[in-house]
DRENVODREN-205295 format. One line per 8 residues: number of its first residue (from 1); their letters; for each residue y, x, z of N, C-alpha, C. Coordinates in pm, 1 decimal. Layout:
BEGIN
NUM> A> Y/X/Z/Y/X/Z/Y/X/Z ~ ...
***
This chain:
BEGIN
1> XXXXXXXX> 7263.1/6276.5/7750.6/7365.3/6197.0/7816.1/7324.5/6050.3/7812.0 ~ 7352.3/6015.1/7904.7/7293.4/5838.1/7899.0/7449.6/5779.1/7880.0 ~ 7549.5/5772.6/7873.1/7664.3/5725.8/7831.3/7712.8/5601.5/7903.7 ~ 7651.9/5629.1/7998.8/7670.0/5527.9/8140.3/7831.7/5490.7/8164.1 ~ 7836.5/5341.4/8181.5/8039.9/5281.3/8155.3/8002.7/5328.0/8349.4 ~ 8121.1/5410.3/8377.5/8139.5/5444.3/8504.5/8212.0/5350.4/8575.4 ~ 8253.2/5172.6/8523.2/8260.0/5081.5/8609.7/8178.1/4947.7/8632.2 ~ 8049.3/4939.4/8514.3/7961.4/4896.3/8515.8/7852.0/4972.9/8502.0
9> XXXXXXXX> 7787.1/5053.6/8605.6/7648.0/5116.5/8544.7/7516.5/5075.4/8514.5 ~ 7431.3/5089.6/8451.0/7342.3/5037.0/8376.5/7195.0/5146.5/8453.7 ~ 7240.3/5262.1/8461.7/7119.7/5341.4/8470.3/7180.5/5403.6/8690.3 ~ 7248.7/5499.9/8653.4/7320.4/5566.8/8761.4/7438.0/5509.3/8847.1 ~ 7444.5/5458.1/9007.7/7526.8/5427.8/9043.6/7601.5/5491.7/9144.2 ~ 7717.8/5575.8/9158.3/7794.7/5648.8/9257.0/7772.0/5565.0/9370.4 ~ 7754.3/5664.5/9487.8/7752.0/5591.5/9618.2/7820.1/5695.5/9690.8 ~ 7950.4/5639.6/9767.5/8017.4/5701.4/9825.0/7977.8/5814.7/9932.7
17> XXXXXXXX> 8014.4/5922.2/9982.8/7941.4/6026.3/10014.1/7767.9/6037.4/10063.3 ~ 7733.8/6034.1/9953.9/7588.7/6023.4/9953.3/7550.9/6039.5/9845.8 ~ 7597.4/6066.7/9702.3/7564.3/6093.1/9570.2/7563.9/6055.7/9485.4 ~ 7449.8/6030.8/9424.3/7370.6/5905.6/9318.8/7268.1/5798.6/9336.4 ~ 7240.1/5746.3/9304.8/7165.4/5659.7/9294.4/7128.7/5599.8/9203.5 ~ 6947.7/5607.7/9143.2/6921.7/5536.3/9019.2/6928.5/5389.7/9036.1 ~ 6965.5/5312.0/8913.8/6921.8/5113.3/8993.6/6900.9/5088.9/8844.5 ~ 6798.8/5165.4/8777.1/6756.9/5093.4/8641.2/6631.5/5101.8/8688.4
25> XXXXXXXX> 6517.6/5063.6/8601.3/6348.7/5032.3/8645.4/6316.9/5183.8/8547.0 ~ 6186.7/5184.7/8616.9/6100.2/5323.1/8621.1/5970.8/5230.4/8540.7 ~ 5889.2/5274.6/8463.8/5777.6/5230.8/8422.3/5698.8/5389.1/8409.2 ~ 5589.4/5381.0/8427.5/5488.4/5520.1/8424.6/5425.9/5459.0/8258.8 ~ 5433.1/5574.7/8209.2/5334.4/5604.1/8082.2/5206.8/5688.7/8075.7 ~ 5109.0/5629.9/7995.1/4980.5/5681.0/7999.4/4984.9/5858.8/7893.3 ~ 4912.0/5950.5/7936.4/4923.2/6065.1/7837.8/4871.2/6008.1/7721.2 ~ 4947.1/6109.9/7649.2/4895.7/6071.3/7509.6/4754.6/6143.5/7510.2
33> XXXXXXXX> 4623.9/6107.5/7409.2/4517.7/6199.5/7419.3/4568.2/6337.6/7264.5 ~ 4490.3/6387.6/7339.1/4479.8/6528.0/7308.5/4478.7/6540.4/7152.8 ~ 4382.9/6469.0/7073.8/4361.6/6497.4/6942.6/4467.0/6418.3/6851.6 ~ 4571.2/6343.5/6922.4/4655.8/6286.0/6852.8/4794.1/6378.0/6861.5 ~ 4791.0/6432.6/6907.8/4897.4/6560.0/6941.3/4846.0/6644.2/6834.5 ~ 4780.1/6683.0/6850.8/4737.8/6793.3/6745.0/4727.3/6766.2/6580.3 ~ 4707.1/6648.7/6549.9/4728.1/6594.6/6424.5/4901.0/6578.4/6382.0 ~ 4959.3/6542.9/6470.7/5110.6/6491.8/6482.1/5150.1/6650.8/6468.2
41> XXXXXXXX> 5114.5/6791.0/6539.2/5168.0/6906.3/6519.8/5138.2/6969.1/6402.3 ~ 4964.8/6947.3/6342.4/5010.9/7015.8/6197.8/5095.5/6934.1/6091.8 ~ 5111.3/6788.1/6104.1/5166.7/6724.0/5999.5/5299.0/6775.6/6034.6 ~ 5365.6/6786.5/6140.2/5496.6/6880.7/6152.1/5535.2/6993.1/6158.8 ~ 5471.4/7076.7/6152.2/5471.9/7231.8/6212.2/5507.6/7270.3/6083.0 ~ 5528.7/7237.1/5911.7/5556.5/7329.0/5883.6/5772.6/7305.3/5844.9 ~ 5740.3/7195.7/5869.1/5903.7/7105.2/5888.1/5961.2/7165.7/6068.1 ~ 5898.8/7167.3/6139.2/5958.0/7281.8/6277.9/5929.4/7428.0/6234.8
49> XXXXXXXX> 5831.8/7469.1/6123.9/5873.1/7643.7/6089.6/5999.4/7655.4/6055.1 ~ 6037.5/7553.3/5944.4/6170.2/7584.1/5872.3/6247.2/7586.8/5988.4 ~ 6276.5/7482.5/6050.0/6362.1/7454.8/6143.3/6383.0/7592.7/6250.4 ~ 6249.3/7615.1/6286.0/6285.9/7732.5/6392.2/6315.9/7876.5/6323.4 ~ 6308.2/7882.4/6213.7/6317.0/8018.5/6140.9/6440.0/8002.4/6168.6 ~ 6495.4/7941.7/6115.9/6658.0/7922.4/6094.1/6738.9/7945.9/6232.4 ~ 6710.9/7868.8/6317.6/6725.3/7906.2/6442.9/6761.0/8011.1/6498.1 ~ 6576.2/8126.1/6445.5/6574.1/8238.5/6503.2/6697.0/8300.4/6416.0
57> XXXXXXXX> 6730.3/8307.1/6302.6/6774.0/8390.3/6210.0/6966.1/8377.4/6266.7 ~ 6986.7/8264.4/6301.4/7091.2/8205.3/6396.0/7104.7/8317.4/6557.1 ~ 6999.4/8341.5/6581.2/6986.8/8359.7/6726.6/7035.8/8507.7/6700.4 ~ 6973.1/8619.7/6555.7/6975.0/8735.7/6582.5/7136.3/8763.4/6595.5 ~ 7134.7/8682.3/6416.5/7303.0/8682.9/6412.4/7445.4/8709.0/6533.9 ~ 7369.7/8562.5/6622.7/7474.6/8582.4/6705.2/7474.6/8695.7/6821.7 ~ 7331.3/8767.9/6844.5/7331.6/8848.4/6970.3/7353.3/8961.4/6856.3 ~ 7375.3/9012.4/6790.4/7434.4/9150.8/6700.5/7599.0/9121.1/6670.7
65> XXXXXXXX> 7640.0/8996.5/6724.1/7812.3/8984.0/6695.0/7844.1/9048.8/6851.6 ~ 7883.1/9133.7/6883.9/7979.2/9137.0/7032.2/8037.3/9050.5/7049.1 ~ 8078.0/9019.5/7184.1/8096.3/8907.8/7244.9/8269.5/8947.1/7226.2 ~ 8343.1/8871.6/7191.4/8505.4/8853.8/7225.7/8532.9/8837.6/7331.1 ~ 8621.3/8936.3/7373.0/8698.6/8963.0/7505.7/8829.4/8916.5/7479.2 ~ 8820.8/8806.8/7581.9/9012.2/8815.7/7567.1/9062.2/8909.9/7652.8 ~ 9177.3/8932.2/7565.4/9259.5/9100.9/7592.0/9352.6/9011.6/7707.7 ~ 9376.6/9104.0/7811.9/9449.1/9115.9/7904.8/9631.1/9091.3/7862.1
73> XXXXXXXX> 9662.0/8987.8/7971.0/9788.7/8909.1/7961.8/9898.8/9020.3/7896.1 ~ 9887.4/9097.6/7945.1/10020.1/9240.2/7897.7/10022.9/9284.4/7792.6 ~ 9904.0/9287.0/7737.9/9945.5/9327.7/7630.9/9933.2/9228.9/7505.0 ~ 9949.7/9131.5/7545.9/10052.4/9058.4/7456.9/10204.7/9015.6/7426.3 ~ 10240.4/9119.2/7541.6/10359.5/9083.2/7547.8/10434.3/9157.6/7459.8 ~ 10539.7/9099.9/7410.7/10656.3/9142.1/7316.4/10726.4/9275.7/7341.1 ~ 10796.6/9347.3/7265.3/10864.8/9498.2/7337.6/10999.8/9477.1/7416.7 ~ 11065.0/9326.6/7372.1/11185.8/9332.4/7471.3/11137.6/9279.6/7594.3
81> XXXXXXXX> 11065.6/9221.8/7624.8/10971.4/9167.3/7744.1/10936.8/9287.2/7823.9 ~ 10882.9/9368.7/7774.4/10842.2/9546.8/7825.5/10954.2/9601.0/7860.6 ~ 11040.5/9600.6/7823.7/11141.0/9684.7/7806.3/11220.4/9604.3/7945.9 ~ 11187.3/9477.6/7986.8/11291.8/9419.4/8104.4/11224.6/9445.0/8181.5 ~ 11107.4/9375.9/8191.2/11009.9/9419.8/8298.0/11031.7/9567.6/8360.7 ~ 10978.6/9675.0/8292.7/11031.8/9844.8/8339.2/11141.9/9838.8/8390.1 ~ 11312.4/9753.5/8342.4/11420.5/9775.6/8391.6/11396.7/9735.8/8522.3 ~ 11347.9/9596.2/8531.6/11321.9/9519.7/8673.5/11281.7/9568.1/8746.2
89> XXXXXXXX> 11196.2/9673.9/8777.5/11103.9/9787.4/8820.5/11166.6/9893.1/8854.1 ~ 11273.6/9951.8/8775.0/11326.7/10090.3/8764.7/11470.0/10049.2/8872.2 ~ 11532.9/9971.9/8818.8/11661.9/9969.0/8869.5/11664.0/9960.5/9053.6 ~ 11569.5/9889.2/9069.9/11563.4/9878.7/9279.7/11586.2/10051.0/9307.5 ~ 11460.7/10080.1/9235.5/11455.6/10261.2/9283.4/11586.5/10316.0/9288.9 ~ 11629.8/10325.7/9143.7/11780.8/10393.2/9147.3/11878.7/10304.6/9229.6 ~ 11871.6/10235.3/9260.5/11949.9/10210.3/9408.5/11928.5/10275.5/9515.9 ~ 11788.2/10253.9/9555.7/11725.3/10333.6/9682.3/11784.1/10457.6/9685.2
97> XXXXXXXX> 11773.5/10563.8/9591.3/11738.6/10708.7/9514.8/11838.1/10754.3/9527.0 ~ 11951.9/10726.7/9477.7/12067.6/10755.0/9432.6/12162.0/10754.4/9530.0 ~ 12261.8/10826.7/9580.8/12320.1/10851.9/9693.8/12469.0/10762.9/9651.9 ~ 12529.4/10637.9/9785.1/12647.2/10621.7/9735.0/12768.1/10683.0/9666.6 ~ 12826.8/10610.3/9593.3/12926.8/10682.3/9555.5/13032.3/10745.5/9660.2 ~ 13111.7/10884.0/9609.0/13187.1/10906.9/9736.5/13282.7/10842.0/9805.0 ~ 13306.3/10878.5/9959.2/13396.3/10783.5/10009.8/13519.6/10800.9/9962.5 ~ 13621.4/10689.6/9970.9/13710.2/10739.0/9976.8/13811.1/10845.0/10034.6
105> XXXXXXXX> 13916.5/10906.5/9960.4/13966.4/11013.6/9960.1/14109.6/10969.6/10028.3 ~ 14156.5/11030.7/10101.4/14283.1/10973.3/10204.1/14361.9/11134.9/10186.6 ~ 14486.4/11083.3/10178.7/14574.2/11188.6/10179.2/14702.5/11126.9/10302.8 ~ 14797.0/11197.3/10377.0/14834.6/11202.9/10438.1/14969.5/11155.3/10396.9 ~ 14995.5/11072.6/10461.1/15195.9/11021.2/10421.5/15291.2/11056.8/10560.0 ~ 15246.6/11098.3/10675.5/15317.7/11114.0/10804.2/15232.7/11121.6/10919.4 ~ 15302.7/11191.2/11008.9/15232.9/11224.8/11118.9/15326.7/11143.9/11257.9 ~ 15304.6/11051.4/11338.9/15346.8/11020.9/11447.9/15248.1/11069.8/11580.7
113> XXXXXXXX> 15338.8/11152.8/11657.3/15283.8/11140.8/11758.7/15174.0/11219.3/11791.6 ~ 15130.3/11358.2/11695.8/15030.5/11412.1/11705.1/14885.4/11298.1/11580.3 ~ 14946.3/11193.3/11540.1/14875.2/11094.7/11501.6/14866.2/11105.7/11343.7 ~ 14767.5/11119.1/11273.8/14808.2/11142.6/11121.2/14769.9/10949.0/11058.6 ~ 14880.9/10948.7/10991.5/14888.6/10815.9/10918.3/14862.4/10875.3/10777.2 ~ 14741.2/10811.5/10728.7/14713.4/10844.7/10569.4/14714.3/10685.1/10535.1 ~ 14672.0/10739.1/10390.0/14642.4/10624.2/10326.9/14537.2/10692.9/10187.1 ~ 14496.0/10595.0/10099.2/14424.7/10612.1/10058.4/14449.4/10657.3/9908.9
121> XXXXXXXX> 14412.3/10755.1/9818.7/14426.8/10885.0/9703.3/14455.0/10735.3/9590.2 ~ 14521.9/10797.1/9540.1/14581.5/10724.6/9399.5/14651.2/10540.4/9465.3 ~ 14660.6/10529.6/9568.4/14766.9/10418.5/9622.9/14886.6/10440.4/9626.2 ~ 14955.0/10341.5/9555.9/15115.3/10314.5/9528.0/15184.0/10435.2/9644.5 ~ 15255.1/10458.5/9601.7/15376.0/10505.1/9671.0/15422.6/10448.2/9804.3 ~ 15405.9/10480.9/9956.0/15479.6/10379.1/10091.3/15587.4/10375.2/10129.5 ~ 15663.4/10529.6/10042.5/15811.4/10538.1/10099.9/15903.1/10425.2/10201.6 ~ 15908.8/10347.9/10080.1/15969.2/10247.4/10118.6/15915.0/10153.6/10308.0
129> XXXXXXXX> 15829.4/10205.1/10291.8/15785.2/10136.3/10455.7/15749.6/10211.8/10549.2 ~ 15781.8/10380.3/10522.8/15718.6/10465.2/10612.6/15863.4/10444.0/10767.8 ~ 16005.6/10395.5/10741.0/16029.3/10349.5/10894.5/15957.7/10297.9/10944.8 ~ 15918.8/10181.5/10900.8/15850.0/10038.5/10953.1/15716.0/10119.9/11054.4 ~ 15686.1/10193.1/10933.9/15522.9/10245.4/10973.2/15527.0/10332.9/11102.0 ~ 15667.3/10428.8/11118.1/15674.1/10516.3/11235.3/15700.9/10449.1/11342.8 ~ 15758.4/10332.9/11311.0/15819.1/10233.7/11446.8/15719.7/10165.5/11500.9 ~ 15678.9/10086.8/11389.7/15509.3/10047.2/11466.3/15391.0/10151.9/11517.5
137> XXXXXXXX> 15363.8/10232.8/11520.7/15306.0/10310.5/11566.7/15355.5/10363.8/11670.6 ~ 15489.7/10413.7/11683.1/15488.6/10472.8/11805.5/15494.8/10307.0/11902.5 ~ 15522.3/10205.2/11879.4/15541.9/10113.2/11972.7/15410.1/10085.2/12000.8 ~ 15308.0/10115.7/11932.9/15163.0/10063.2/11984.3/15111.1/10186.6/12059.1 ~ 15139.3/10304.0/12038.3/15143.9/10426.0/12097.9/15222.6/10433.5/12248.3 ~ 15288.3/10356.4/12270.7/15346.2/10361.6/12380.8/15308.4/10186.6/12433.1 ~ 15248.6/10119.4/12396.5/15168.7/10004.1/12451.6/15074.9/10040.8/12555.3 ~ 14948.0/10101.4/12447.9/14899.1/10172.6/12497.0/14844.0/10307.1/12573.1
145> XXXXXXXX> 14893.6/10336.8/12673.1/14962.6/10453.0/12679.6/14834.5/10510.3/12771.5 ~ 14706.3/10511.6/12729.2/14609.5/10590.4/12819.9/14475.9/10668.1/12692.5 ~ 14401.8/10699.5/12747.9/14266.1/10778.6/12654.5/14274.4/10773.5/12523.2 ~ 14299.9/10597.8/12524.3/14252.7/10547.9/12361.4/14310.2/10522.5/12272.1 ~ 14399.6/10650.7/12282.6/14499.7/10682.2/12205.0/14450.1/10654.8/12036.4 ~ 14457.6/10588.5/11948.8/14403.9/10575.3/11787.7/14386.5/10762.0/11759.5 ~ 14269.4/10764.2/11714.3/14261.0/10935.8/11596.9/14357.2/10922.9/11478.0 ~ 14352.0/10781.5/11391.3/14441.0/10804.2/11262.0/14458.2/10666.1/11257.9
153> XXXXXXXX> 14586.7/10653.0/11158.9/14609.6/10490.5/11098.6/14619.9/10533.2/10954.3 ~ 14546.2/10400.5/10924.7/14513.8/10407.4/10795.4/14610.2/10320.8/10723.2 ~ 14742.3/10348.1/10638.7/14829.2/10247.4/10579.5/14764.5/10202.6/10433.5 ~ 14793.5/10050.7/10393.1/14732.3/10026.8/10278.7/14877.1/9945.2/10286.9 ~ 14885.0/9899.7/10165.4/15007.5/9797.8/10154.6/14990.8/9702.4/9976.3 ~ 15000.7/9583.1/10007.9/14989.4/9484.1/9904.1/15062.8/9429.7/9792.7 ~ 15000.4/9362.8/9697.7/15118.1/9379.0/9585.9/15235.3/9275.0/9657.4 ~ 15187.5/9136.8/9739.1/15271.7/9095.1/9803.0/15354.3/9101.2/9891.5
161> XXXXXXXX> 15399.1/9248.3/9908.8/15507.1/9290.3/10007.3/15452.3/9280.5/10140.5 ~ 15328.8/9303.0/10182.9/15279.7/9305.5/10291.2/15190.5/9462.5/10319.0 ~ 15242.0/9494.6/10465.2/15136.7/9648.6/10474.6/15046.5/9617.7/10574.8 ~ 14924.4/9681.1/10570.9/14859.0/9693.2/10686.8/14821.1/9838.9/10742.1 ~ 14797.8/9803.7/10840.6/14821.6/9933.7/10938.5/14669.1/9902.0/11044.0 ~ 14600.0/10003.4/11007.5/14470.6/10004.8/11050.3/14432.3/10109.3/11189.6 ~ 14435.3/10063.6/11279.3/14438.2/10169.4/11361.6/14288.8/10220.7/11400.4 ~ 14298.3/10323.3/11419.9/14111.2/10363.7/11413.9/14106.7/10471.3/11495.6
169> XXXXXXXX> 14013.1/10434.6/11633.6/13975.0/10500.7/11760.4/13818.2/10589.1/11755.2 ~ 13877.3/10690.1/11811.1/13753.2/10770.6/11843.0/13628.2/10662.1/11907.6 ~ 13520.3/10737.6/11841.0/13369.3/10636.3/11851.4/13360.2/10599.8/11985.6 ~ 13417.0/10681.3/12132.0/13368.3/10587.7/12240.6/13461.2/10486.0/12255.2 ~ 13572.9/10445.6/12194.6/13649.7/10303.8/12234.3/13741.7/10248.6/12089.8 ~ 13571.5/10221.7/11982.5/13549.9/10169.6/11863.0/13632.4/9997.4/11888.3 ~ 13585.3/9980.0/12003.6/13629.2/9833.2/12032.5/13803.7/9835.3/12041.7 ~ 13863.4/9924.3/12033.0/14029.9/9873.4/12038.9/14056.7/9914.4/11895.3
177> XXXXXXXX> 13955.7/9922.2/11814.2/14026.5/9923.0/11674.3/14070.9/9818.4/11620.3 ~ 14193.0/9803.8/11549.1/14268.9/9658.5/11504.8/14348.9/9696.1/11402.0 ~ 14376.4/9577.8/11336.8/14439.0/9606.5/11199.7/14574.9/9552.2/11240.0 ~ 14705.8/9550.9/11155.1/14823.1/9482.4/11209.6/14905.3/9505.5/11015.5 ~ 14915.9/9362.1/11026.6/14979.5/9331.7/10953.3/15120.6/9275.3/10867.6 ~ 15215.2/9398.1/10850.4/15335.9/9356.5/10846.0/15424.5/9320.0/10723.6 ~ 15487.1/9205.1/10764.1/15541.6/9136.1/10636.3/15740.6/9176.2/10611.3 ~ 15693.4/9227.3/10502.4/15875.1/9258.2/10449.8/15959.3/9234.7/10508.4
185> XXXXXXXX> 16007.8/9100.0/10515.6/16103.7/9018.3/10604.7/16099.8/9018.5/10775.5 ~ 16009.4/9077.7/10844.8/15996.6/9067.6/10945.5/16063.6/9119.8/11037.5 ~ 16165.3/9067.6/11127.8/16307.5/9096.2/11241.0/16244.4/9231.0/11352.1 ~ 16157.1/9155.2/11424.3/16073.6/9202.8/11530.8/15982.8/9272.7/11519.7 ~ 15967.9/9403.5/11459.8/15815.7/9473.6/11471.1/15757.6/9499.5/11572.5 ~ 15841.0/9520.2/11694.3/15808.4/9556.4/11833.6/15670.7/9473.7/11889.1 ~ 15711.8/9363.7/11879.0/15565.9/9254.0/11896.8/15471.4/9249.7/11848.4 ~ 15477.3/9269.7/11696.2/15413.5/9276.0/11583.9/15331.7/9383.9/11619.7
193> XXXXXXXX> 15407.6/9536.1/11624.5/15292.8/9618.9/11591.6/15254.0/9698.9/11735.6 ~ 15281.6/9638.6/11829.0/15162.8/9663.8/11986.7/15124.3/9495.9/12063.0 ~ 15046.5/9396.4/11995.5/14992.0/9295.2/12025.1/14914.2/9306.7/12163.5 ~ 14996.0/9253.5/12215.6/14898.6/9237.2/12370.7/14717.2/9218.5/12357.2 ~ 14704.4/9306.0/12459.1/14552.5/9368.4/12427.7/14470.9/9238.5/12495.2 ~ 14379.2/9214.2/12395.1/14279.9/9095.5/12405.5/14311.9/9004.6/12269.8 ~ 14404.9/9014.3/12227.6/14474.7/8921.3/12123.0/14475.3/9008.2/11974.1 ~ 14351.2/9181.5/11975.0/14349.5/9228.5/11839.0/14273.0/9122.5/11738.7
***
């Protein structure tokens, strides 16, 4: 290493895309002669035996150690680390895999009109609104008074004294399905539950 200050250089100077450049001086030296080498090697050679024995004895050492492998990222990892990872992995599948849960289960509270009004298995009791429910229906039943006649209405009703009334059409006239929502207090169902068509 020449230990060159990389904002004053002395030996090597960076030159912008183009490399290096030496800017210290070059002087040529004469060979040394022959018989002065050879005097200079036995007075040293037996101070470079030691030296290179050692070396060699260095060299066997290290090519008879196997080389250290670093072990692969995973398996250093911890068992609760393993254990998320697999979940992270596992859980997409059992989504994919696993078939939804079943649909809901509808049981029947009244029939208008050839029309079955259910509602849905373990929901409150409708008694109390099944007038409401026959009146609105047949008035939307007689609104509409052609093909698209609703297959079923579906009653649900809220803890806030409000029911809804889901009307649900055979798949070719999916588009007049509408929900209608009626509130306790309400004078007029007539309006309420057959809404002029365009306005579901």
């Amino acid at each position: 290493m020449l230990k060159d200050s990389t904002k004053s250089p002395q030996f090597v100077k960076t030159v912008p895309k183009r490399g290096y450049q030496l800017i210290c001086s070059v002087e040529r030296t004469t060979p040394v002669p022959v018989q002065e080498e050879t005097q200079n090697d036995a007075v040293g050679e037996p101070a470079l035996a030691a030296v290179s024995s050692g070396s060699q004895s260095q060299l066997k050492e290290s090519k008879s150690e196997p080389a250290v492998k670093k072990p692969p990222f995973w398996t250093t990892w911890d068992t609760p680390t393993r254990v998320l990872l697999a979940l992270a992995l596992v859980l997409p599948l059992i989504a994919i895999f696993i078939p939804n849960s079943a649909p809901s289960a509808f049981r029947a509270i009244t029939t208008v009109q050839d029309i079955p009004v259910k509602t849905t298995e373990g929901h409150p009791d409708l008694a109390r609104w099944l007038p409401s429910i026959e009146m609105c229906v047949n008035h939307y039943i007689d609104a509409y008074a052609d093909d698209s006649d609703p297959v079923e209405v579906i009653a649900t009703a809220s803890q806030d004294h409000q029911l809804y009334l889901n009307y649900i059409h055979s798949p070719e006239f999916t588009i007049e399905n509408s929900t209608v929502r009626l509130v306790a207090s309400q004078e007029d169902l007539s309006r309420i539950c057959a809404p002029k068509k365009g306005s579901k």
